[in-house]
C-alpha positions as CSV (number, residue, x, y, z in Angstrom):
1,X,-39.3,9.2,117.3
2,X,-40.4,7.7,120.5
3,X,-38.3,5.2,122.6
4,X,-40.8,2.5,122.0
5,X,-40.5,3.1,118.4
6,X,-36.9,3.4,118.7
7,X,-36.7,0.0,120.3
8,X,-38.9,-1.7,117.9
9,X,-37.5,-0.3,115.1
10,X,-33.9,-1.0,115.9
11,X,-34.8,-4.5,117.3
12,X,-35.9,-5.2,113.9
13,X,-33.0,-4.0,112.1
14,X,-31.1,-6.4,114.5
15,X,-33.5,-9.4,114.0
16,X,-32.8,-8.7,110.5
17,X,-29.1,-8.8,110.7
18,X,-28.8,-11.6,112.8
19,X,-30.9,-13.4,110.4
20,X,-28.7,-12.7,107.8
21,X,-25.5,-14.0,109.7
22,X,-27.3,-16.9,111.0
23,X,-29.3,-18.2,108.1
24,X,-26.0,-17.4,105.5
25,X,-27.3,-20.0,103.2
26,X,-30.6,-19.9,102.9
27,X,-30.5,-16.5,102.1
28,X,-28.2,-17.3,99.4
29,X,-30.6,-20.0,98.3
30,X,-33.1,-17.4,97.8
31,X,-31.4,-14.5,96.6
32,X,-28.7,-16.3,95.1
33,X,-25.3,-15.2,94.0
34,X,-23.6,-11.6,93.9
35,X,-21.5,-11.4,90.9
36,X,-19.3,-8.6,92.2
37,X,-18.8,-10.2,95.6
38,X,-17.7,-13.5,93.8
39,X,-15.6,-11.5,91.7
40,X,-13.7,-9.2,94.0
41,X,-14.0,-11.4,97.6
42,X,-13.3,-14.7,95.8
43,X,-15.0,-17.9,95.8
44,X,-17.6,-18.4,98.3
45,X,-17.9,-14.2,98.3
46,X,-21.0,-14.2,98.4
47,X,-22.3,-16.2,101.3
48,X,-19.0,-13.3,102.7
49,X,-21.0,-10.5,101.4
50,X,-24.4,-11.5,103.5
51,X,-22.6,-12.4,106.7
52,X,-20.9,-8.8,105.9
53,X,-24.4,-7.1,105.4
54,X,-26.2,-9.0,108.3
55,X,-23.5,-7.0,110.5
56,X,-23.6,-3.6,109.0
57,X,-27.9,-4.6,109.7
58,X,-26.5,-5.2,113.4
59,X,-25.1,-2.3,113.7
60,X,-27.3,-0.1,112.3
61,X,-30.0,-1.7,114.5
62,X,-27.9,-0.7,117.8
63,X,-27.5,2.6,116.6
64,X,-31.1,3.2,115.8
65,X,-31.7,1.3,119.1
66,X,-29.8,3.6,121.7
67,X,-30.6,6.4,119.3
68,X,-26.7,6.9,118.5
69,X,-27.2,8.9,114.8
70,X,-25.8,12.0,115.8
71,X,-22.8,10.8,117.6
72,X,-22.3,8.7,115.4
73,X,-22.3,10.8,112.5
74,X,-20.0,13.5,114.0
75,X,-17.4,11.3,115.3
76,X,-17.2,10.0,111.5
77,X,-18.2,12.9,109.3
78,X,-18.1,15.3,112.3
79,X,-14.9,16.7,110.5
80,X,-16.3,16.8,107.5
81,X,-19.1,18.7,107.7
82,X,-18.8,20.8,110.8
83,X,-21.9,22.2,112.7
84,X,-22.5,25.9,112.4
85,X,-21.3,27.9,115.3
């Protein structure tokens, strides 16, 4: 993938994110509730669960950004699945 697509792409992903953290409640307004986030993070879990997944959105978009997949991968699952030698 090319650095300007990498850019564009990732920007996006952050756009998105921040969107979600930003705009909590409309999104909520127009997705509306998440049963298992109101059961298991309480009341108000949902509008918890969107700030939550506009963050995982934020990271995901630096990652794609700096292009960070493979280091990122091994230095979670690096010990997991080890390369071949």
């Amino acid at each position: 993938m090319g650095i300007i697509l990498r850019i564009l792409l990732g920007g996006a992903i952050l756009a998105v994110g921040i969107g979600f953290v930003w705009k909590t409640r409309d999104i909520y307004g127009f997705f509306g509730s998440v049963p298992f986030a109101e059961k298991y993070l309480g009341g108000g879990g949902s509008t918890l669960f969107y700030k939550l997944l506009g963050i995982v959105f934020c990271f995901i978009g630096f990652i794609v950004m700096f292009n960070l997949w493979d280091a990122f991968l091994q230095a979670t699952l690096g010990s997991l699945f080890p390369r071949p030698a």
